[in-house]
C-alpha positions as a Markdown table, in Angstrom:
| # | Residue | x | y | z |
|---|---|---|---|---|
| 1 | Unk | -22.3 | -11.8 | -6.2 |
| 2 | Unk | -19.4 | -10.5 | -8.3 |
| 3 | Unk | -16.4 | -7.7 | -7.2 |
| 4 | Unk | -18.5 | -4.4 | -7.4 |
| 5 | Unk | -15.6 | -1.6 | -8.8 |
| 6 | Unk | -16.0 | 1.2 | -6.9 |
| 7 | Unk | -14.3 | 4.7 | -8.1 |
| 8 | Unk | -14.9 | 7.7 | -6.0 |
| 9 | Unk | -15.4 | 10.9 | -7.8 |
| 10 | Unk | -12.7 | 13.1 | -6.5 |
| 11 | Unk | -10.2 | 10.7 | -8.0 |
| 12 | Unk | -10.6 | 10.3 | -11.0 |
| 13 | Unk | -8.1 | 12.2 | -13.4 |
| 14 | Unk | -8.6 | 12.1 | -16.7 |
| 15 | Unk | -5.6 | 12.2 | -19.2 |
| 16 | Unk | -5.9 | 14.6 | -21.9 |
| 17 | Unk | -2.5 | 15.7 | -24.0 |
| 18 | Unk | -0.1 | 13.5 | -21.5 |
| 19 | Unk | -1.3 | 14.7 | -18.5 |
| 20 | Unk | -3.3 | 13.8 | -15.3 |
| 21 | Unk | -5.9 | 16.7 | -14.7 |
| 22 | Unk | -8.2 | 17.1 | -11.8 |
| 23 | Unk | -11.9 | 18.0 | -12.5 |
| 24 | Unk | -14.9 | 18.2 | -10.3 |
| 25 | Unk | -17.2 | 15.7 | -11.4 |
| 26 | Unk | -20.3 | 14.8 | -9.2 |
| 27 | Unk | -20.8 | 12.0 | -11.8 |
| 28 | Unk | -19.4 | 9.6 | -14.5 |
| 29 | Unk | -19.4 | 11.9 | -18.1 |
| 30 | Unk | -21.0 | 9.8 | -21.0 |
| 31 | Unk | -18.9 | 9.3 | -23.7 |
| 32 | Unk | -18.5 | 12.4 | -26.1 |
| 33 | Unk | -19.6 | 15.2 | -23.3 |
| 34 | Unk | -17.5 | 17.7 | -22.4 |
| 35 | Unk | -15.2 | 17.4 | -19.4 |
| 36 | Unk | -13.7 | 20.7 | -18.2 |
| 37 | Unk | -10.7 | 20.6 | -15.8 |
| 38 | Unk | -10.1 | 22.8 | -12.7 |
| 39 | Unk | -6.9 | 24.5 | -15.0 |
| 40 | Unk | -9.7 | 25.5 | -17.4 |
| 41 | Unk | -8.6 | 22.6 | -20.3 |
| 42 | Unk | -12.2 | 21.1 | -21.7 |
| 43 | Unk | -11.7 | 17.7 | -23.7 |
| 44 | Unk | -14.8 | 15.4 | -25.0 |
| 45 | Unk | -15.0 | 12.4 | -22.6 |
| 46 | Unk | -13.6 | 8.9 | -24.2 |
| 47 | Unk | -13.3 | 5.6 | -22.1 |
| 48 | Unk | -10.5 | 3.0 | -22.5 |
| 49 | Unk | -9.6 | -0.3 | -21.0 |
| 50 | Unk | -5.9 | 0.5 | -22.1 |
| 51 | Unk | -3.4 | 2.3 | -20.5 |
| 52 | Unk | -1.9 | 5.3 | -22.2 |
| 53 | Unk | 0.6 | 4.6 | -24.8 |
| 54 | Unk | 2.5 | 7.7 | -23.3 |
| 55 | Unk | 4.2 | 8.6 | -19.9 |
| 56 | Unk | 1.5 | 10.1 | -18.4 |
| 57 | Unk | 2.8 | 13.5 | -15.8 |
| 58 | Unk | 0.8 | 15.8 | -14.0 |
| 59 | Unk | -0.6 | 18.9 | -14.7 |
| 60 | Unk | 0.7 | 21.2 | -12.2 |
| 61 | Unk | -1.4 | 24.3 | -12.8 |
| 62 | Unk | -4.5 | 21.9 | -11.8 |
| 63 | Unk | -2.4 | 20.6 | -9.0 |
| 64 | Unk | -1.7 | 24.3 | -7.8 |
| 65 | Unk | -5.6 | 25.2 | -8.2 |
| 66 | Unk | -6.3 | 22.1 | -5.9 |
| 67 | Unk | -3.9 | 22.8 | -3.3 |
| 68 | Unk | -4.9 | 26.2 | -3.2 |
| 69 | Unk | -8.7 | 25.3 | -3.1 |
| 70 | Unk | -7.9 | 23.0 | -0.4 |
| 71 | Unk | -5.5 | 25.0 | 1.8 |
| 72 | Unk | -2.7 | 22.2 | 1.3 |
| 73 | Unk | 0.8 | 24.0 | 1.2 |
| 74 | Unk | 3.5 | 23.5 | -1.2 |
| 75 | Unk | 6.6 | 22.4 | 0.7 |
| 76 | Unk | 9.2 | 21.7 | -2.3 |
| 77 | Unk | 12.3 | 23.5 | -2.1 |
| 78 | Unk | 11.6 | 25.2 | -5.3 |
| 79 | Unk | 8.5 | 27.1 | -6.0 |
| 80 | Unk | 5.3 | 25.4 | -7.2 |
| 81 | Unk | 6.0 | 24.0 | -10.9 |
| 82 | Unk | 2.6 | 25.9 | -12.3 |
| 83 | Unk | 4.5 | 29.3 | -10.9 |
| 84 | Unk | 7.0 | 28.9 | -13.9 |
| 85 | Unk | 5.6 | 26.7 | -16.7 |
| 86 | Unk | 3.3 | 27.8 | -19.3 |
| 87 | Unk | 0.2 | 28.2 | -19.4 |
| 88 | Unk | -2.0 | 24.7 | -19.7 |
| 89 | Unk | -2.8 | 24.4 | -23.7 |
| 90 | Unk | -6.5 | 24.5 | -25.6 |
């Protein structure tokens, strides 16, 4: 019997312009469907065994969504990054 991979749903982030989004997938997208993110962003789903060429950074408006959706405070000395940075693109 070989290693089974196992991914759980709520953490996988796909990567679309540079950055980590959250999503709320109940199952794997086939390739080319569309894949919406919590911030609203919708990409076409691709998979690769590579990593990204870029760095890869979060999005912090899906990151603000989640935390607010799951009642978990900010507690940076600053406000919340999504409160001053643009809108997320597409």
């Amino acid at each position: 019997m070989g290693a089974r991979i196992m991914v759980e749903m709520p953490h996988v982030r796909p990567v679309i312009d540079g950055r980590w989004h959250i999503t709320n997938l109940t199952r794997w997208p086939a390739p080319g469907a569309t894949v919406t993110t919590i911030c609203g962003v919708s990409e076409t789903a691709e998979y690769s065994d590579t990593p990204p060429q870029e760095v890869v950074r979060t999005c912090w408006h899906c990151d603000f969504v989640y935390r607010k959706e799951a009642g978990i405070p900010w507690y940076g000395s600053s406000p919340h990054p999504a409160t001053q940075a643009e809108e997320p693109s597409r």
